[in-house]
N, C-alpha and C positions, 0 to 999 in steps of 0.2 A: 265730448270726451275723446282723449286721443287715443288712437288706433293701441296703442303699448297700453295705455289703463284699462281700457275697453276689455283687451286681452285676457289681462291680468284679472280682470271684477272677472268675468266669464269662467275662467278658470278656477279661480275661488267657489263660486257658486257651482262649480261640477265636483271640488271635493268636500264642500259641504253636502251637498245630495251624496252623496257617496256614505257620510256618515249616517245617514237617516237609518237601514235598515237597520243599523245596531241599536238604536232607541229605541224608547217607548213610544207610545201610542199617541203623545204628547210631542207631537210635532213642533211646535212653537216653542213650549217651552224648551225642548231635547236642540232645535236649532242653538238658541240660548247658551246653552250647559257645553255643549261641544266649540263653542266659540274658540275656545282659546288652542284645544287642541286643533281644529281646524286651520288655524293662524298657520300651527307648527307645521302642519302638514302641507298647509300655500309654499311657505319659506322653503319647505326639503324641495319640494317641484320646482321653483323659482330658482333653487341654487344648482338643481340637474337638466337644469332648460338649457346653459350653453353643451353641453355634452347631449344632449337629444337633437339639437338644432345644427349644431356640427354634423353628427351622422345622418341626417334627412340633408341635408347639402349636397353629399356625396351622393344619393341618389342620380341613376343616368337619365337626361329626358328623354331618351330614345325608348319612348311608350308608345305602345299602339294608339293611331291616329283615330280620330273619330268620336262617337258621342254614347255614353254610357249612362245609362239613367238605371237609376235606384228608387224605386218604392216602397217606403215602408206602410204595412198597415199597421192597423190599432185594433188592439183584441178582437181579432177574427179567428172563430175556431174551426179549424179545418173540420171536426166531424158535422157541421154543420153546414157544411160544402159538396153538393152533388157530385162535385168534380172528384170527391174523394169516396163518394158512396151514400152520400146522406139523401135521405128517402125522397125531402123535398127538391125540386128543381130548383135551388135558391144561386147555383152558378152556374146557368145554362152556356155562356157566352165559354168559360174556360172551361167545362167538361167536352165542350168541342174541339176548342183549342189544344187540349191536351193529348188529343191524338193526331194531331199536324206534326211534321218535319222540323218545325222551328221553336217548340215548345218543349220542355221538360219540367216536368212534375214532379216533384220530390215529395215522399210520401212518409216518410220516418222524422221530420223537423220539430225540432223542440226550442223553447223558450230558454235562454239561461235566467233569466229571471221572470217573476212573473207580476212587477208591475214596469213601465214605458221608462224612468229614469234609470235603474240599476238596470234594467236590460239592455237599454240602445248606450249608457257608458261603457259596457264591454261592446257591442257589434260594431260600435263604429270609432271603437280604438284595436292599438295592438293589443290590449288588454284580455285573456281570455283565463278558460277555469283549467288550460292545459297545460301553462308553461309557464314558470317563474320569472313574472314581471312586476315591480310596482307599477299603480297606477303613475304614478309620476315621472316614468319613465315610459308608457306609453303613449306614441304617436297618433293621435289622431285622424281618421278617415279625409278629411279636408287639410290638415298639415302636409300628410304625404303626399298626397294627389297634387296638392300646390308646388311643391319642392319637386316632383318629377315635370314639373313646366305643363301642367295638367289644370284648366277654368274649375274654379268650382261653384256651380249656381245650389242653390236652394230656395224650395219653396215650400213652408209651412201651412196647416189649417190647424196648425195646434194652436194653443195659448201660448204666452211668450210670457217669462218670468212668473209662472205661476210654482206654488209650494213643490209639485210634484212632476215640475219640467223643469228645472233649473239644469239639469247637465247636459239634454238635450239641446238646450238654449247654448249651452255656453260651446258644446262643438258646433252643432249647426252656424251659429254665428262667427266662426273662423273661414266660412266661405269667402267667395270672393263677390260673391253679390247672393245675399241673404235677406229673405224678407215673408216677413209671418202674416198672413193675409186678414188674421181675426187676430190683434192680440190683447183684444180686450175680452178674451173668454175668460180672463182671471182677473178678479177685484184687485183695487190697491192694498189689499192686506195678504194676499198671493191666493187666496179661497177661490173656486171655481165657480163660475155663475152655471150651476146645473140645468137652468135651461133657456141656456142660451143658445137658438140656432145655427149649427155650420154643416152646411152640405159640402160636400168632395165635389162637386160642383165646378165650385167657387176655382180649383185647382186646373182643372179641365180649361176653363175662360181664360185662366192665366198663360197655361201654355203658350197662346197666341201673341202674348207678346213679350217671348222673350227670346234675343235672334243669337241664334244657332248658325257660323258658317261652317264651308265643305273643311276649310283647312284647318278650324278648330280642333284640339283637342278636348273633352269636355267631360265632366263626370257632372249629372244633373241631379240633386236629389229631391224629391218628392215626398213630404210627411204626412200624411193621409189624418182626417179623425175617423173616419171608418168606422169602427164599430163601440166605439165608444157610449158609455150612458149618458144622460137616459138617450137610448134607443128610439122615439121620435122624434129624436131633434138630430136624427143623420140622414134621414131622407126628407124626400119634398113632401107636401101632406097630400097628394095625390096617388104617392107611390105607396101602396099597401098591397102590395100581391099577397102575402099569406096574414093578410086580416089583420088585427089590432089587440084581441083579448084577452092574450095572453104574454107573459113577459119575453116567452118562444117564439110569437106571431111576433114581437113586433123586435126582436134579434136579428130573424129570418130576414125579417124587410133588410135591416140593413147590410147582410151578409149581399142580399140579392143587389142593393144598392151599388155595394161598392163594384160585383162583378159588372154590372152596367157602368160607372165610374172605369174601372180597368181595363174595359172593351175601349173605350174613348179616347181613354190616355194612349195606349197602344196605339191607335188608328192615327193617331195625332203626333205622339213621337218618330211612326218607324218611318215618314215619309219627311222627316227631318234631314237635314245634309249630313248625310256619313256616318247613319246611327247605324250601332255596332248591336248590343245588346240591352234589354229593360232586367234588372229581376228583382223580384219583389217579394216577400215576408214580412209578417206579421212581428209586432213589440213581445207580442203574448197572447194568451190567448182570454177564453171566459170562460167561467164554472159557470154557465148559463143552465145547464141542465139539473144541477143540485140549487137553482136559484139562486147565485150568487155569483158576482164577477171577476174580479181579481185582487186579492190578496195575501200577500204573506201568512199573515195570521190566519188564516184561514184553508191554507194551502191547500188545493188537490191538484192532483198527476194531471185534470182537463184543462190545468190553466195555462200550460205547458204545450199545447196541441197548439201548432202554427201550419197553415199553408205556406208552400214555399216553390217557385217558378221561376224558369228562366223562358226568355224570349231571345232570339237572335236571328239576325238579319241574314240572306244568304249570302251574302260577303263576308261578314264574320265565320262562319262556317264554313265556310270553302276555303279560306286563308288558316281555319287553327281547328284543321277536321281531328287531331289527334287527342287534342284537348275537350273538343265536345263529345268525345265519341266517349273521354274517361267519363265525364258529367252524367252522359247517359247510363254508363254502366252504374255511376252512384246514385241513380233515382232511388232508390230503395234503401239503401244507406244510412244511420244513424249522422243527425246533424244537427247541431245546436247555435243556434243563433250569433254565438260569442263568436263563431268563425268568420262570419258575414267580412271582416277587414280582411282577411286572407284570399277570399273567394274572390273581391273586388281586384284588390292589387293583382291578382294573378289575371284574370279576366282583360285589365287594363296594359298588362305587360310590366309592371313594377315592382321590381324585385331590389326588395330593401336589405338583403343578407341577415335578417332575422326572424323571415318567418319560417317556421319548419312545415317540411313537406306532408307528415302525418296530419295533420291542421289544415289541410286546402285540399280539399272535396272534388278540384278541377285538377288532379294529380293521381297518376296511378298507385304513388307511394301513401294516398289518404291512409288514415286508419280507422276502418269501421269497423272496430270490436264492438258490440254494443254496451257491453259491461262498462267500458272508459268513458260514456258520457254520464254528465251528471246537467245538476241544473240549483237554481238556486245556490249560484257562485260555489260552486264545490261541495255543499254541504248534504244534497240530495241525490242518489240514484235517479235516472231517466225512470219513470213507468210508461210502457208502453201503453196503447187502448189495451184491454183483452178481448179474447176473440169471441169471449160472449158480452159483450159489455154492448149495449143499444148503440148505435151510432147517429145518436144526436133523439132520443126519443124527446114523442112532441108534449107528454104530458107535464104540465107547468103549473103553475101557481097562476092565479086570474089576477088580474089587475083590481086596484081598490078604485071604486067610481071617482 
């Protein structure tokens, strides 16, 4: 397929995943039924593509040099993260790291959506729950980083073309070198093979061969399955620190999993040519504690609870001490996912003349009112934890033999 169709299928299939949460539960057939409006909606994107592709033109490449890695995880929930206070030792490696010099912690982060397709088509577009944008006029995380004269790599442990990655598919695959390392987690009918084994792992080994030089410019992204169900199929079967028996014990493993995965990647990127800064967030999170993982229809405020970190090098920090010193005063700061493109572009030096400074976290003008975020594309208030509310209590439901 040519590069121009390639495009176009990709894009299609990110605003058909767009229509999903408006249907019913009848995924397949609700794909079906919205066909045509879908069509309508391909054509308006296709006919405001030379008007989007014009103004990322004019983008300057005069971007900060160097290499910029992005981590996303998959439903990790911070209350079940030491590093944020949760009882178990389940993130020993960044509860330490979180009080280093080159770490910030960000402690108020929420999901705008709360399952991986409608959350990562806002985080890694222009597209957010704050500023009047159609999706089809929104730029892409890999569009603009391409257009400021900026590599963009990707590397995948998701499925590729399954029912419920289709938009992530179709940005990620506007990279400039993209490649999904499992993508037969999804049958040919788009169903998920549920257990089907993918360690983060697999991610770690890959680093090593993909060449990074000093005079690159780079934005790397990294898509984690992280905490993904079922839950022993995201570590090795050796790695069970907090036991097996329960659907909490064996969450836990993989919460602890991936903090051993992110110790690695870390150790492995920052000794890379000219890396600048890692940071990394969760898609969403998991009602793991009400026994249940993530779903719309099922909504709670815990699916909403993401971990969210910055790493940066002491070059990057001694070159933009004005801007990490803002980062650090917003560790506390309400912040929802959907900003993720604003954080990056500014982080990277790329300034596209539309994103507003209220909206970028790495700016003194942010706005952390807490009242203005929402989640669940607009239609929800932010709930915080409460301050009596367990943080991450280990009583669960027991596994069926």
């Amino acid at each position: 397929m040519s590069p121009p169709k390639r495009r176009y299928t990709a894009l299609y299939l990110l605003l058909v995943c767009v229509l999903l949460p408006h249907t019913s539960n009848n995924l397949y057939v609700t794909v079906v039924n919205d066909t045509s409006e879908a069509l309508k909606t391909q054509e308006t994107f296709l006919q405001a593509a030379p008007t989007r592709q014009a103004r990322l033109k004019e983008l300057s490449q005069e971007t900060r040099p160097g290499l910029f890695v992005l981590v996303i995880g998959e439903s990790e929930n911070r209350l079940h993260m030491s590093a944020y206070g949760y009882e178990r030792d389940t993130t020993p490696w960044l509860r330490a790291k979180a009080a280093d010099d080159d770490c910030l912690l960000f402690t108020n982060a929420y999901a705008n959506y709360v399952s991986t397709a409608q959350a990562l088509s806002y985080a890694l577009t222009e597209k957010n729950q704050y500023m009047d944008l159609s999706l089809q006029d929104a730029a892409t995380l890999p569009e603009t980083a391409r257009a400021a004269g900026i590599r963009t790599i990707m590397r995948s442990n998701q499925g590729k073309f399954g029912l419920y990655s289709t938009a992530v598919t179709a940005i990620e695959d506007e990279c400039d070198d993209a490649l999904w390392l499992h993508p037969q987690q999804f049958s040919n009918r788009g169903q998920e093979r549920l257990n089907f084994r993918v360690e983060d792992g697999d991610i770690v080994k890959e680093l090593k061969s993909i060449p990074i030089a000093s005079t690159d410019r780079t934005l790397l992204i990294l898509h984690l399955n992280g905490s993904h169900n079922p839950y022993p199929c995201r570590y090795p079967e050796d790695f069970h620190p907090f036991g097996t028996a329960t659907i909490t014990d064996q969450y836990d493993n993989t919460v602890a999993y991936n903090d051993k995965i992110m110790n690695q990647i870390y150790e492995s990127v920052r000794w890379f040519p000219n890396f600048q800064c890692l940071i990394y967030l969760s898609d969403h999170s998991e009602g793991i504690d009400h026994g249940i993982m993530h779903d719309s229809n099922s909504y709670l405020p815990e699916m909403t609870y993401i971990p969210f970190y910055i790493l940066a090098s002491p070059a990057f920090r001694s070159a933009h001490q004005d801007q990490w010193a803002t980062l650090a005063s917003h560790r506390s700061a309400y912040f929802t996912n959907d900003l993720l493109y604003d954080l990056i572009c500014s982080l990277m030096g790329i300034q596209t003349g539309h994103m507003l400074p209220e909206n970028d976290i790495a700016r003194p003008e942010y706005d952390a009112r807490p009242e203005r975020f929402r989640t669940e594309h607009g239609k929800l208030a932010i709930t915080p934890p409460a301050v009596a509310e367990p943080q991450g209590g280990q009583a669960s439901v027991a596994l069926a033999p």
